[in-house]
BALOBA-1460 file (C-alpha; in Angstrom, 3 decimals):
// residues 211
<rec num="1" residu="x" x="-131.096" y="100.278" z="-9.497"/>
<rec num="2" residu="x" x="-131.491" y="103.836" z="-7.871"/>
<rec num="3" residu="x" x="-132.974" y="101.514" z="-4.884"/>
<rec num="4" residu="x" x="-129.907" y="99.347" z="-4.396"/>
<rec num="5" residu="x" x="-127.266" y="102.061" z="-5.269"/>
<rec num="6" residu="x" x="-128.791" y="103.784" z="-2.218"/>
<rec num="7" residu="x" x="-129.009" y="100.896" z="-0.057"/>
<rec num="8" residu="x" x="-125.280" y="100.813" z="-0.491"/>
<rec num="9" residu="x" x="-125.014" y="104.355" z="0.531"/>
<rec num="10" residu="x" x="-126.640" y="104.038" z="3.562"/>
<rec num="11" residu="x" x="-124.730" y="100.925" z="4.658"/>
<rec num="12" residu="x" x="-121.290" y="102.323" z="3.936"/>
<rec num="13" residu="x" x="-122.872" y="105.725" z="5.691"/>
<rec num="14" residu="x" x="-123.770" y="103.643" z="8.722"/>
<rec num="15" residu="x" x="-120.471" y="101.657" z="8.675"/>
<rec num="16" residu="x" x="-118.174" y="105.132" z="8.361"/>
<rec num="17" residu="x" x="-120.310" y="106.152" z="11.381"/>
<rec num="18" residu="x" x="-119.770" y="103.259" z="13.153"/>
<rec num="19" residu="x" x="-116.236" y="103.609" z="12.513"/>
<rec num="20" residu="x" x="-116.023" y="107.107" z="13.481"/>
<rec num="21" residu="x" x="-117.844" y="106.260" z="16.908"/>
<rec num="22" residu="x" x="-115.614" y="103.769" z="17.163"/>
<rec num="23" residu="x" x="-112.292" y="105.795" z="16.698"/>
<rec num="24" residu="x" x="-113.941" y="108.303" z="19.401"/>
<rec num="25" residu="x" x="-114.096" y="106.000" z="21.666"/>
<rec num="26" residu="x" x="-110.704" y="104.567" z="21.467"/>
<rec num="27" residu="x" x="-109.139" y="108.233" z="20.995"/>
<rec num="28" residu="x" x="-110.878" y="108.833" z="24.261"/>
<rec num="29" residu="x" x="-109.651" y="105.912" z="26.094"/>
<rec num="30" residu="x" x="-106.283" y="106.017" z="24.994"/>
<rec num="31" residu="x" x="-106.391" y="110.069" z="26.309"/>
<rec num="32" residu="x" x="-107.954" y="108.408" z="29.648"/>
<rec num="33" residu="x" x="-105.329" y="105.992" z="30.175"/>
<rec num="34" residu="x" x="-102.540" y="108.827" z="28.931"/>
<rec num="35" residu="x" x="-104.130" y="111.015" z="31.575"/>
<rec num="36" residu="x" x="-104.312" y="108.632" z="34.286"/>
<rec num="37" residu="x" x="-100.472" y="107.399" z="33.275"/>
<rec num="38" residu="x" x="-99.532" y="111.013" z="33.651"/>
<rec num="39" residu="x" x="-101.096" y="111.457" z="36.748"/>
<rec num="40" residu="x" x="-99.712" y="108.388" z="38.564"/>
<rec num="41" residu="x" x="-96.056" y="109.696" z="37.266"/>
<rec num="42" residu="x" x="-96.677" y="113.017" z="38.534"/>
<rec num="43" residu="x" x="-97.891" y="111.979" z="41.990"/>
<rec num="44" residu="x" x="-95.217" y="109.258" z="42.172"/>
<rec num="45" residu="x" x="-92.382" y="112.176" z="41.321"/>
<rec num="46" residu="x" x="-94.018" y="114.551" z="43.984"/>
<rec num="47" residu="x" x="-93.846" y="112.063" z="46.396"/>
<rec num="48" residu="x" x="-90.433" y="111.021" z="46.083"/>
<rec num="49" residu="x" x="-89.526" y="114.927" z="45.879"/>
<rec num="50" residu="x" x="-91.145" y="115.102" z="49.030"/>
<rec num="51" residu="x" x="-89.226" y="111.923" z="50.664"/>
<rec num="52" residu="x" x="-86.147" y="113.652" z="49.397"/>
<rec num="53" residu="x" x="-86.473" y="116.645" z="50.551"/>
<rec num="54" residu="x" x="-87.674" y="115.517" z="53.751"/>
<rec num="55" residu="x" x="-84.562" y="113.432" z="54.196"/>
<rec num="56" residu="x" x="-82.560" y="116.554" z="52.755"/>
<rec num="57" residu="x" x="-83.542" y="118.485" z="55.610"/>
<rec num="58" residu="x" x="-83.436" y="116.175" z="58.276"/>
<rec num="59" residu="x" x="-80.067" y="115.154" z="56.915"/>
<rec num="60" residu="x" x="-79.059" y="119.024" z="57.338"/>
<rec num="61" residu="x" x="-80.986" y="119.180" z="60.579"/>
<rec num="62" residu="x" x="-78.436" y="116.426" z="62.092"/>
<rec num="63" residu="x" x="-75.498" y="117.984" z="60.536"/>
<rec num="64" residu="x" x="-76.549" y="121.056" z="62.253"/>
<rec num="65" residu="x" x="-77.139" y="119.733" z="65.802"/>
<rec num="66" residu="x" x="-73.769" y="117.965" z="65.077"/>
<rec num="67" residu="x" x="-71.447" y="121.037" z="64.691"/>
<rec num="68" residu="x" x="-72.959" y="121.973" z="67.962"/>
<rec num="69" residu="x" x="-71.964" y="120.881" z="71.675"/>
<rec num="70" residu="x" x="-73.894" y="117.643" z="72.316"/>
<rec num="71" residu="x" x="-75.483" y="117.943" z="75.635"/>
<rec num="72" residu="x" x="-74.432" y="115.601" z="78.227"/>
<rec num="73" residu="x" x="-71.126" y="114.540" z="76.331"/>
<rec num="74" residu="x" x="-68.387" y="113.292" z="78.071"/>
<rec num="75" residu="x" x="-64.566" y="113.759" z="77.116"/>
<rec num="76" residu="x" x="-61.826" y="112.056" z="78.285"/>
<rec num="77" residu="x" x="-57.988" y="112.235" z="77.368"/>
<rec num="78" residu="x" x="-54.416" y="110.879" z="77.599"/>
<rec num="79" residu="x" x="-55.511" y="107.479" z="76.818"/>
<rec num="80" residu="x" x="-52.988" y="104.972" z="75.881"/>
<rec num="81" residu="x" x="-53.117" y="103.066" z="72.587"/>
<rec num="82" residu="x" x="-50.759" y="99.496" z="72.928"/>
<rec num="83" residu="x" x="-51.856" y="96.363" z="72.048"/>
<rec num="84" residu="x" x="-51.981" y="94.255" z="74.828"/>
<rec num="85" residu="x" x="-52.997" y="90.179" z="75.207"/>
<rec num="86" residu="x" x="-54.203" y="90.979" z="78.865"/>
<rec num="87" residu="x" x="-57.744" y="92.086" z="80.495"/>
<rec num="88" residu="x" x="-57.414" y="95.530" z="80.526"/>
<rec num="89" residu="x" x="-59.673" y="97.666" z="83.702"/>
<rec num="90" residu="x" x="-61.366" y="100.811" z="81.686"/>
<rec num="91" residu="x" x="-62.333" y="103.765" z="83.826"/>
<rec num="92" residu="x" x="-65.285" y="103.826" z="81.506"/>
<rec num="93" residu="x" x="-68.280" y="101.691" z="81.016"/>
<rec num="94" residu="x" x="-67.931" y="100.618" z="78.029"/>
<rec num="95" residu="x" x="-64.520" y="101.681" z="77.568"/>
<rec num="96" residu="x" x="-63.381" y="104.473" z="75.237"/>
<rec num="97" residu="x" x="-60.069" y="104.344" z="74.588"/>
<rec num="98" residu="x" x="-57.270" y="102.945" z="76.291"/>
<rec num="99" residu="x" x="-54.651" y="99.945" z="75.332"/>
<rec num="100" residu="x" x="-56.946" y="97.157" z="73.758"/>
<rec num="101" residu="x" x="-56.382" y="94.284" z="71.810"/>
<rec num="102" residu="x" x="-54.560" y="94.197" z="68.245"/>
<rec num="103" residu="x" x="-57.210" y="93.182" z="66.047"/>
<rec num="104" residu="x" x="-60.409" y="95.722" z="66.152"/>
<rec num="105" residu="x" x="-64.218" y="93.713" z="66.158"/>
<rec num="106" residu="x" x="-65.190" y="94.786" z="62.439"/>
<rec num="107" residu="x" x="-67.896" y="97.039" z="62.604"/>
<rec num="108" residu="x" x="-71.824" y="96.551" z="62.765"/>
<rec num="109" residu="x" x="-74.673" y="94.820" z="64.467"/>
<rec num="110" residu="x" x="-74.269" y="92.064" z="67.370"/>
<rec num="111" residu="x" x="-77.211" y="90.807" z="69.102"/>
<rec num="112" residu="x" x="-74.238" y="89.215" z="72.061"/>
<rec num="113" residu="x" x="-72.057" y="91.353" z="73.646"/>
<rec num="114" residu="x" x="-68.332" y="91.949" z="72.122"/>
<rec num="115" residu="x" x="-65.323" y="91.842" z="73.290"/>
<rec num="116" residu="x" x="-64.273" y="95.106" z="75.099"/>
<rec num="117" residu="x" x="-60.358" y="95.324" z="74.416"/>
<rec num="118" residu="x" x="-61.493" y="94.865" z="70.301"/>
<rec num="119" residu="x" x="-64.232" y="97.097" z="70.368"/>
<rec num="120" residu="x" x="-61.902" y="99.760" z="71.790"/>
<rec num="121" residu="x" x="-60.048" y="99.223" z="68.940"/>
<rec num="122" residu="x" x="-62.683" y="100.166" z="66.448"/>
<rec num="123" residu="x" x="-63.022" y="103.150" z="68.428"/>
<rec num="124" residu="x" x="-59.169" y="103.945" z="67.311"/>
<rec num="125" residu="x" x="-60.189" y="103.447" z="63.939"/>
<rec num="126" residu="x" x="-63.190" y="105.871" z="64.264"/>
<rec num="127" residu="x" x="-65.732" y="103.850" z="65.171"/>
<rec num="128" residu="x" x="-69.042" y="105.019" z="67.205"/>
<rec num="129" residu="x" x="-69.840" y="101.692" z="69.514"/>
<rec num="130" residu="x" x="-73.847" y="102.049" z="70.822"/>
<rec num="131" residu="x" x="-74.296" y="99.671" z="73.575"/>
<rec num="132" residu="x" x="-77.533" y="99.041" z="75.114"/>
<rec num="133" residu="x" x="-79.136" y="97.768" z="78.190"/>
<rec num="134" residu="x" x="-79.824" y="93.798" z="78.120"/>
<rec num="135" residu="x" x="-83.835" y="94.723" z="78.816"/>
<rec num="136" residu="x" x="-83.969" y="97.434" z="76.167"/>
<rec num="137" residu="x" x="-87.453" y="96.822" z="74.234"/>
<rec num="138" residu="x" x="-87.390" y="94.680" z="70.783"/>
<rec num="139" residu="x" x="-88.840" y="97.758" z="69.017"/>
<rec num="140" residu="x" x="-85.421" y="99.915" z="70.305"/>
<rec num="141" residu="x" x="-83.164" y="97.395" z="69.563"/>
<rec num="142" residu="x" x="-84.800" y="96.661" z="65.928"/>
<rec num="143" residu="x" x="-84.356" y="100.807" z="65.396"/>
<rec num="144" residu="x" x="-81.052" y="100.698" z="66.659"/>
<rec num="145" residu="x" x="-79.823" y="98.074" z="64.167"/>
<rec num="146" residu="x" x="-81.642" y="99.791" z="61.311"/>
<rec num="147" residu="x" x="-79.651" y="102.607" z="61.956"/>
<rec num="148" residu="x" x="-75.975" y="100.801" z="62.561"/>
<rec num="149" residu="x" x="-76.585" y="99.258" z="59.310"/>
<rec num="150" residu="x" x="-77.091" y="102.218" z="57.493"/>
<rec num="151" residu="x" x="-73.669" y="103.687" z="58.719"/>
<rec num="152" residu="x" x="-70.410" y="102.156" z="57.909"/>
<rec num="153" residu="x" x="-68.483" y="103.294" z="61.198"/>
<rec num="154" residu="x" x="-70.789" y="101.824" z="64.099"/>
<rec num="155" residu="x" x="-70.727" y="99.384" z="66.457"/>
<rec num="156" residu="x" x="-73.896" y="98.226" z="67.917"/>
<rec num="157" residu="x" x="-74.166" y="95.342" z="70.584"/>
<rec num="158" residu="x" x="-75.797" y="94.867" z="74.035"/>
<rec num="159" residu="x" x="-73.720" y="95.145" z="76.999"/>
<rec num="160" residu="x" x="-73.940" y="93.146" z="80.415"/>
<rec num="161" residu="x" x="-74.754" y="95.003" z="83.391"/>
<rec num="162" residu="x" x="-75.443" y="98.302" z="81.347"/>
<rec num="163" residu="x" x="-78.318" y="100.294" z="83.299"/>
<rec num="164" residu="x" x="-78.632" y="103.490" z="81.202"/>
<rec num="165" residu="x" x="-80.696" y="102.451" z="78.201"/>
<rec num="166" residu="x" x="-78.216" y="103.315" z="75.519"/>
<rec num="167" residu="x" x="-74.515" y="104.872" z="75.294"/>
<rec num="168" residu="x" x="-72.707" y="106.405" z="72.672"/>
<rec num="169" residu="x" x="-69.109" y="105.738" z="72.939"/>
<rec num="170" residu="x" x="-66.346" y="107.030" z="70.196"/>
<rec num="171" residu="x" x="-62.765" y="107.023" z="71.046"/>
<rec num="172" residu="x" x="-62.509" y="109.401" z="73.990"/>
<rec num="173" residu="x" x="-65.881" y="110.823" z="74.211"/>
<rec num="174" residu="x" x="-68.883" y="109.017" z="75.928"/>
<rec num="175" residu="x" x="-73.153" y="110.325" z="76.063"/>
<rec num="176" residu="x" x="-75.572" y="108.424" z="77.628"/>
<rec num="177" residu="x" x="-78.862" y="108.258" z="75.810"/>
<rec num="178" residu="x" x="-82.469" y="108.023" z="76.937"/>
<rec num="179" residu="x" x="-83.034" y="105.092" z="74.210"/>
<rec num="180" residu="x" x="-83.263" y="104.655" z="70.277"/>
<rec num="181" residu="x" x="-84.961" y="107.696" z="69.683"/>
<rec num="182" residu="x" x="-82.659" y="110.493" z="71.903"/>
<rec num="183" residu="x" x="-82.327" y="113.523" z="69.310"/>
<rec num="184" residu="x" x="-78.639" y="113.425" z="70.348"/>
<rec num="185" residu="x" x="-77.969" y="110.113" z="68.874"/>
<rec num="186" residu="x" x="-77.909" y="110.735" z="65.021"/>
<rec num="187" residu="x" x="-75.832" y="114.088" z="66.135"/>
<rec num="188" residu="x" x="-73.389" y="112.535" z="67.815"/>
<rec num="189" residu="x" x="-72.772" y="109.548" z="65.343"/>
<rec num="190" residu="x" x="-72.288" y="112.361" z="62.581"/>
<rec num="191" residu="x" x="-70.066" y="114.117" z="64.998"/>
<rec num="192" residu="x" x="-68.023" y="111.482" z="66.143"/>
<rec num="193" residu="x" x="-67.942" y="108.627" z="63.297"/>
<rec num="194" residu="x" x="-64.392" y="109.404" z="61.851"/>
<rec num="195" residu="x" x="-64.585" y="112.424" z="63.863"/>
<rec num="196" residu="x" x="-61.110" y="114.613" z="64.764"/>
<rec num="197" residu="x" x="-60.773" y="112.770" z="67.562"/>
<rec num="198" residu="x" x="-59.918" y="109.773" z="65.904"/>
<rec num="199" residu="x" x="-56.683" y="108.890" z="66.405"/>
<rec num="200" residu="x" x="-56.141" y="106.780" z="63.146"/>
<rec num="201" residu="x" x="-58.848" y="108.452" z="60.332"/>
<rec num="202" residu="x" x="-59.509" y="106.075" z="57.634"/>
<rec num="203" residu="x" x="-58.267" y="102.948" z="59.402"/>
<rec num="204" residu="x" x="-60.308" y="99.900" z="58.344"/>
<rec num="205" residu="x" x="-63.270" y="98.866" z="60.039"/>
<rec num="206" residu="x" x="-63.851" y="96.078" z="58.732"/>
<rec num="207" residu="x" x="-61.055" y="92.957" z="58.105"/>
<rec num="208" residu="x" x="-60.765" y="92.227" z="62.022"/>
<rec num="209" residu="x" x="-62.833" y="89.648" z="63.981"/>
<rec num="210" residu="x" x="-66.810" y="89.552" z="64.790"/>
<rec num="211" residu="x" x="-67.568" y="90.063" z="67.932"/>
């Protein structure tokens, strides 16, 4: 009897150390995967802390260049503002202000050109209209538009006979750009997009015609 009754002992000793190895081993792979789930959260928040921070600054970086003279802008004034059905003969290229047509081209990205007289409009409204070059690279053209559609107020389309790579037109006030990535662009947008110069601030820019 003493025999068995220690048989038993030993088997329900060896089966509470199983299960204590056992219970180890999960404690310590539930504290791995805790660990490693911490880990990932921690690097994902510091990265997107760092994105946002990043974009802070460059953000304030823009609005700083922006409250500064633009080099190389261009400001003209005592431009008319009637509607008119005729072709109209700007002393710009593009035009950037003047009479124009009475519906504005809504706002954003055109890969034709637009018509001049409505584009002018949108400049009235507040509107910043970036015309490029016909032969301006794919990878430009695909930055450009990334950047119109971010904005609400811009106007992006090529324009026929353009030389300069890229302009930057709002109503009254012209820059011509080296290409997609001129540090004056995003300074000038901020600037100018619904700028003071605008003469109707908070007009629609949207609700007219495409193209």
């Amino acid at each position: 009897m003493e025999n068995k009754r220690q048989t038993r002992e030993e088997r329900r000793a060896k089966s509470a150390a199983i299960r204590a190895r056992q219970e180890a081993a999960e404690r310590r792979q539930k504290f791995l995967i805790y660990g490693i789930s911490s880990l990932v959260v921690l690097v994902l928040i510091g990265a997107v802390a760092f994105v946002l921070v990043g974009e802070s600054r460059q953000q304030a970086a823009v609005e700083e260049a922006a409250s500064q003279p633009i080099e190389g802008v261009q400001t003209f004034e005592d431009l008319s503002r009637t509607h008119v059905p005729e072709p109209v003969d700007y002393g710009q290229t593009p035009g950037v202000g003047g009479d124009h047509a009475p519906v504005w081209t809504n706002c954003g990205t055109y890969t034709s050109p637009v018509e001049e007289k409505r584009a002018v409009h949108s400049l009235e409204h507040g509107a910043v209209w970036l015309t490029y070059s016909p032969d301006l690279s794919d990878e430009q053209v695909q930055e450009l538009t990334d950047l119109a559609d971010s904005r609400s107020y811009v106007l992006l389309s090529p324009y026929p006979g353009q030389e300069e790579p890229l302009k930057a037109s709002a109503w009254g006030t012209q820059v011509v750009l080296d290409g997609a990535g001129d540090e004056r662009l995003e300074p000038f947008i901020a600037a100018y997009a619904q700028g003071p110069q605008t003469p109707e601030p908070g007009a629609a820019c949207s609700g007219g015609v495409d193209g």
